[in-house]
N, CA, C and O atoms as a GROMACS GRO file, in nm:
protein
  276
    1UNK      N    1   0.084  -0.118   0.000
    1UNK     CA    2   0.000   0.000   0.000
    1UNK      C    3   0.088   0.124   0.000
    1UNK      O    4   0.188   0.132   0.071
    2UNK      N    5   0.041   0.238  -0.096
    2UNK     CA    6   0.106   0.386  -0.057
    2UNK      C    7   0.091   0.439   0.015
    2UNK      O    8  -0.005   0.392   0.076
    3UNK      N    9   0.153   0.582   0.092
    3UNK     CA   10   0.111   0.630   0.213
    3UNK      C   11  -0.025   0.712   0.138
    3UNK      O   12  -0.028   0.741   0.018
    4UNK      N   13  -0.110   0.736   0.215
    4UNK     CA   14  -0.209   0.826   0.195
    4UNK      C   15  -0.377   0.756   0.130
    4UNK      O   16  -0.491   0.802   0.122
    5UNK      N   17  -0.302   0.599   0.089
    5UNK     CA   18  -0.417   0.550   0.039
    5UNK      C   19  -0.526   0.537   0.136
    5UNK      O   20  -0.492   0.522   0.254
    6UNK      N   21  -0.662   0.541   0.105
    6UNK     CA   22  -0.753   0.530   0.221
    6UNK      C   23  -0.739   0.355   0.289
    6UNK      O   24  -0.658   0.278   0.238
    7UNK      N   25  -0.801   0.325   0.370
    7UNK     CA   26  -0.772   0.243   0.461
    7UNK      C   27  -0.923   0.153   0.520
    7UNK      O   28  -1.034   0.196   0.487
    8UNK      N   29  -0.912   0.051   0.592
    8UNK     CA   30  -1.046   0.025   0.622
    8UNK      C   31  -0.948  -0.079   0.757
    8UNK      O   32  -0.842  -0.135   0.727
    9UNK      N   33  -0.997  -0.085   0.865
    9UNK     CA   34  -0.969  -0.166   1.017
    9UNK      C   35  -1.068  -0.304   1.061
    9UNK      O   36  -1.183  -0.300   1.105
   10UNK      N   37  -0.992  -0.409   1.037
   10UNK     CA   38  -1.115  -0.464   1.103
   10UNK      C   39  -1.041  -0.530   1.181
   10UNK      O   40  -0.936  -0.590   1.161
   11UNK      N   41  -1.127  -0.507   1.310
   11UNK     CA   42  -1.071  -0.514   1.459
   11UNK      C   43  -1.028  -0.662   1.523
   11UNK      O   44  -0.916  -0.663   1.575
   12UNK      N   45  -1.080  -0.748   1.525
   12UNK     CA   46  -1.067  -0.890   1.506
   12UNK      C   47  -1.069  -1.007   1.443
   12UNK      O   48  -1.158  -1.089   1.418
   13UNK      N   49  -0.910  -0.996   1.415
   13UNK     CA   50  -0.887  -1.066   1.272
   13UNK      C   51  -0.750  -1.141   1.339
   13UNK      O   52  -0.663  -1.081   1.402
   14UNK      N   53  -0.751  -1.282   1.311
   14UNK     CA   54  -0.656  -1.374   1.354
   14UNK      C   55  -0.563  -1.425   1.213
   14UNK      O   56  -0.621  -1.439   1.105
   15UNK      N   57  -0.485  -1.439   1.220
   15UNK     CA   58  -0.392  -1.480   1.085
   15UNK      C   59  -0.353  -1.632   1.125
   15UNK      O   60  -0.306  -1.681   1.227
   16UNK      N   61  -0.403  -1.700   0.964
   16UNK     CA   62  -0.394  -1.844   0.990
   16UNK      C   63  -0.260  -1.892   0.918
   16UNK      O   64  -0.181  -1.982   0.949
   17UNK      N   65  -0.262  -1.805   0.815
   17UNK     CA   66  -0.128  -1.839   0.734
   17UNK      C   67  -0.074  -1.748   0.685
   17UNK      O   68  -0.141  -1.644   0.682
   18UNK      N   69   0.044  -1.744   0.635
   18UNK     CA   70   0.152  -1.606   0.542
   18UNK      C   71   0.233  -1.666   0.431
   18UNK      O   72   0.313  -1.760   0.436
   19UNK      N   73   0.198  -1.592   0.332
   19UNK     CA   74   0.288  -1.644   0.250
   19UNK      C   75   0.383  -1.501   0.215
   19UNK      O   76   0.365  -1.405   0.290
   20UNK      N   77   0.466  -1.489   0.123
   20UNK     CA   78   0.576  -1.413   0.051
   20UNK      C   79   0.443  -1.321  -0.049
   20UNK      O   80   0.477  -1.207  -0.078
   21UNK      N   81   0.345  -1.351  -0.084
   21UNK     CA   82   0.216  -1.278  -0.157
   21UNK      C   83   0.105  -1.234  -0.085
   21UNK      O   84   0.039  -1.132  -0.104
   22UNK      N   85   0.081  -1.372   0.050
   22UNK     CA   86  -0.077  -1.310   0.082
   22UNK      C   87  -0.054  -1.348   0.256
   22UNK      O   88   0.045  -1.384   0.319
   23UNK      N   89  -0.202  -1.317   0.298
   23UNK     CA   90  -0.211  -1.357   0.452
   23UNK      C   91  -0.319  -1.397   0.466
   23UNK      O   92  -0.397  -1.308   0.431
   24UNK      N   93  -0.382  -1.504   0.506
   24UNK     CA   94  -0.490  -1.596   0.531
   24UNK      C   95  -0.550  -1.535   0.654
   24UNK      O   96  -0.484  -1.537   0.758
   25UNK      N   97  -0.643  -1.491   0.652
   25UNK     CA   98  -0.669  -1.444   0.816
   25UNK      C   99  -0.836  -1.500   0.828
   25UNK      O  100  -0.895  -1.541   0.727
   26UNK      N  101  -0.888  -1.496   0.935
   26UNK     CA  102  -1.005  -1.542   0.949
   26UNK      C  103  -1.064  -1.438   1.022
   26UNK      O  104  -0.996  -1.398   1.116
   27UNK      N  105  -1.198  -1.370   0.999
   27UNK     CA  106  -1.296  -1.288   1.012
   27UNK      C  107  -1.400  -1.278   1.083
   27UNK      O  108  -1.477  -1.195   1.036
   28UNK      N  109  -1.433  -1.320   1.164
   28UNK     CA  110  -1.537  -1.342   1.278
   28UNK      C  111  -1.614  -1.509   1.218
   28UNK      O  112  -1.732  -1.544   1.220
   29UNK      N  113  -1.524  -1.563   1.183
   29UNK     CA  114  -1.521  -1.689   1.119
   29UNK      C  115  -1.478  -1.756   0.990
   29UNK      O  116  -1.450  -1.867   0.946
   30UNK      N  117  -1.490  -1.636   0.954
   30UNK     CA  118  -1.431  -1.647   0.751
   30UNK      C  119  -1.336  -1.675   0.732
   30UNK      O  120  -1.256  -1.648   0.821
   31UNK      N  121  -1.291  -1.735   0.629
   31UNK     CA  122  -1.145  -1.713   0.601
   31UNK      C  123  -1.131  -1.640   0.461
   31UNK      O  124  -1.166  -1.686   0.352
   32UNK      N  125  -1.078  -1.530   0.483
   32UNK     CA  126  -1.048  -1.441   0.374
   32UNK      C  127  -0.841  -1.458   0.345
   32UNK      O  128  -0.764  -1.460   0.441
   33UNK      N  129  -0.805  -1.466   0.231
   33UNK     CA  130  -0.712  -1.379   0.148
   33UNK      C  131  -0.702  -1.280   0.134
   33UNK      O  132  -0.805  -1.221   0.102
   34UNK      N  133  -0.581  -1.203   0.150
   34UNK     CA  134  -0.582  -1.111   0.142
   34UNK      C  135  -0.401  -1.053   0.054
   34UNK      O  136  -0.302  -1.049   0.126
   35UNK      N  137  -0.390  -1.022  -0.071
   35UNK     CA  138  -0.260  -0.954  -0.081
   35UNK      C  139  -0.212  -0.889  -0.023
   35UNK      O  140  -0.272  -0.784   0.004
   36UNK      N  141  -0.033  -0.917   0.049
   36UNK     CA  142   0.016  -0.888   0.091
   36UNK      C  143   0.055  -0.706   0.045
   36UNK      O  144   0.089  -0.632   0.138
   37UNK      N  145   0.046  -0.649  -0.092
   37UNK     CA  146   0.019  -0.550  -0.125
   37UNK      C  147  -0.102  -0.431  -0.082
   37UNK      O  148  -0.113  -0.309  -0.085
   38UNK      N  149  -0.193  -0.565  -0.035
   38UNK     CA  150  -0.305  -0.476  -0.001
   38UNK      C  151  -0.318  -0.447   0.169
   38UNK      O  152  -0.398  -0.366   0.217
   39UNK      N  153  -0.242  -0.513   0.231
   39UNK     CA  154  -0.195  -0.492   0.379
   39UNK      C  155  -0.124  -0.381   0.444
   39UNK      O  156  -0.031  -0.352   0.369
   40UNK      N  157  -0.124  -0.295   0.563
   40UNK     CA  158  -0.105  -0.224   0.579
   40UNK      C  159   0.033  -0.302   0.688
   40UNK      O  160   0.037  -0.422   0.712
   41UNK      N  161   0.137  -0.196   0.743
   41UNK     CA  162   0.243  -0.244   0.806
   41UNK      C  163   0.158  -0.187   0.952
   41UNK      O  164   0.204  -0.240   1.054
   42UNK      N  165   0.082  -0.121   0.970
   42UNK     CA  166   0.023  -0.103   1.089
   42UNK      C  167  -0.045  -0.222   1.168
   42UNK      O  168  -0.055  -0.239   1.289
   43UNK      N  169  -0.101  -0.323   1.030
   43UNK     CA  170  -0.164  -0.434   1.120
   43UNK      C  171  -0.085  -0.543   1.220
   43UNK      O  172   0.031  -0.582   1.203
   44UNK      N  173  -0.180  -0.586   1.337
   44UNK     CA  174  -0.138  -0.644   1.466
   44UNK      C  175  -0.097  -0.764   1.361
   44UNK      O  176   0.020  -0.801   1.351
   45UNK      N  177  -0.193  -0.815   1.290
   45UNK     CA  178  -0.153  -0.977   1.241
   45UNK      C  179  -0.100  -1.010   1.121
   45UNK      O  180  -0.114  -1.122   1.072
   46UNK      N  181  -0.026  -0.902   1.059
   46UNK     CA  182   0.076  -0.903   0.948
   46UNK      C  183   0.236  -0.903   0.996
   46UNK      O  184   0.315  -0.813   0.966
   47UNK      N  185   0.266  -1.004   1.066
   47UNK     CA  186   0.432  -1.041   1.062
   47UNK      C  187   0.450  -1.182   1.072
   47UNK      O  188   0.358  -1.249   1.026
   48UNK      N  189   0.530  -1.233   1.113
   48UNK     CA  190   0.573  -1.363   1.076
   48UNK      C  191   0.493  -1.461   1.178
   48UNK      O  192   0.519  -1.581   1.178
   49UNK      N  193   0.408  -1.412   1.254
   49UNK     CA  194   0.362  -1.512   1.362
   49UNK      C  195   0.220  -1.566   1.321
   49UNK      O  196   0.111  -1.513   1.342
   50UNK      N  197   0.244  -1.667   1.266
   50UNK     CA  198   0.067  -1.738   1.265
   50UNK      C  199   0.017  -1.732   1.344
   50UNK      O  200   0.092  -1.731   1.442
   51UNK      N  201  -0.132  -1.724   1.381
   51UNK     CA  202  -0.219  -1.721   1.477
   51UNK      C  203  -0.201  -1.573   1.580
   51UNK      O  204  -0.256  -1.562   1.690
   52UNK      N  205  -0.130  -1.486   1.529
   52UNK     CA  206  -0.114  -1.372   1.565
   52UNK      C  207  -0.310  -1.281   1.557
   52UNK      O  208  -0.380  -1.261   1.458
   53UNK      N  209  -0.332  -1.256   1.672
   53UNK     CA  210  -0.494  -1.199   1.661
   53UNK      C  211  -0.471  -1.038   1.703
   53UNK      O  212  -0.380  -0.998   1.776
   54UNK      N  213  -0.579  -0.949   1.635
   54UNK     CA  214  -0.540  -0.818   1.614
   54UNK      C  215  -0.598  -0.741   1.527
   54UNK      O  216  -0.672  -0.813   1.460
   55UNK      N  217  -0.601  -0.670   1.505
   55UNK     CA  218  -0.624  -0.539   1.399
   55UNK      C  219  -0.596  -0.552   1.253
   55UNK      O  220  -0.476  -0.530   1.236
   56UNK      N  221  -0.628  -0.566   1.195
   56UNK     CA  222  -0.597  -0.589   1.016
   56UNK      C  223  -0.605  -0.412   0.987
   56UNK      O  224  -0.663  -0.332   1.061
   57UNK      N  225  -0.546  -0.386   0.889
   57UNK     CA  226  -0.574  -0.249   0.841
   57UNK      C  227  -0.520  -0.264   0.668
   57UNK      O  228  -0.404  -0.249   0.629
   58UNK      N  229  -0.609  -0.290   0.605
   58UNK     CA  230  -0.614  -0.336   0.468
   58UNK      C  231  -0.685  -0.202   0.368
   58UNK      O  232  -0.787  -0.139   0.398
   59UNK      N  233  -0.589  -0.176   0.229
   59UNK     CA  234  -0.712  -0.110   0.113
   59UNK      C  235  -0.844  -0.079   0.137
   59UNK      O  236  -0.903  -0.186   0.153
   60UNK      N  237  -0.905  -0.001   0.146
   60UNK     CA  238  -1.077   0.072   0.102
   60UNK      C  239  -1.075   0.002   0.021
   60UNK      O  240  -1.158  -0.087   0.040
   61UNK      N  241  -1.000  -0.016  -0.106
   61UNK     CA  242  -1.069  -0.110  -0.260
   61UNK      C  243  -1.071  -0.258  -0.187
   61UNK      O  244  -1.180  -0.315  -0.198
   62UNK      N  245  -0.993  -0.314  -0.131
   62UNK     CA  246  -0.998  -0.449  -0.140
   62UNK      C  247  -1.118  -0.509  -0.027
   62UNK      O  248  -1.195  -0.605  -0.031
   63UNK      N  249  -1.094  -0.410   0.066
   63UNK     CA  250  -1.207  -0.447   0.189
   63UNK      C  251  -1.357  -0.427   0.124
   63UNK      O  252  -1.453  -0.493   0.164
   64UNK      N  253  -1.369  -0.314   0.002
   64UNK     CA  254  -1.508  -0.362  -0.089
   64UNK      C  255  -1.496  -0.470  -0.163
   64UNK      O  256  -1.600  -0.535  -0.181
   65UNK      N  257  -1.400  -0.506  -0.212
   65UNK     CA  258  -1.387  -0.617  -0.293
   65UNK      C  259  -1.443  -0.747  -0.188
   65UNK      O  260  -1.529  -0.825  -0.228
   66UNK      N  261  -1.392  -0.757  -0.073
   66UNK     CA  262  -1.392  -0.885   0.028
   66UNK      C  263  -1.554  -0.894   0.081
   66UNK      O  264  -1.610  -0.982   0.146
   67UNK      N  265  -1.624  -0.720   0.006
   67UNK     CA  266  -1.779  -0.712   0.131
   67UNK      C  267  -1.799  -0.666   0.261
   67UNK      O  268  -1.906  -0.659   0.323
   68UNK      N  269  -1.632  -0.617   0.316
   68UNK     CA  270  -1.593  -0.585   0.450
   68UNK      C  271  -1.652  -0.438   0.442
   68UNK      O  272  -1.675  -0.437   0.563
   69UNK      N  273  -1.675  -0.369   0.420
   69UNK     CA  274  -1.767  -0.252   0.367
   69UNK      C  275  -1.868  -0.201   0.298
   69UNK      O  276  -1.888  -0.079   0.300
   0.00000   0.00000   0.00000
């Protein structure tokens, strides 16, 4: 993500997997994908720890894309 792009938070979000492209996280049960491009470095559950639970802070475009908005 660039600085300034708009943003969307969703507050409890657990990360099931990571790859080098994406992050598997699960959603108040879901399991969503998500590009690692479209991830913010602010989120709690974007680093190397699976099962890391926390704050996601992902794209405005992609969080409409997912329905998260």
């Amino acid at each position: 993500m660039r600085d300034g792009d708009p943003t969307h938070t969703i507050a409890n979000a657990r990360c099931i997997k990571k790859t080098d492209k994406a992050i598997l996280v699960d959603i108040e049960g879901t399991e969503m994908w998500f590009p690692s491009s479209h991830v913010s470095a602010d989120s709690e559950v974007f680093d190397d720890e699976e099962n890391a639970e926390g704050k996601l802070v992902v794209s405005e475009w992609i969080a409409k894309e997912r329905g998260l908005i």
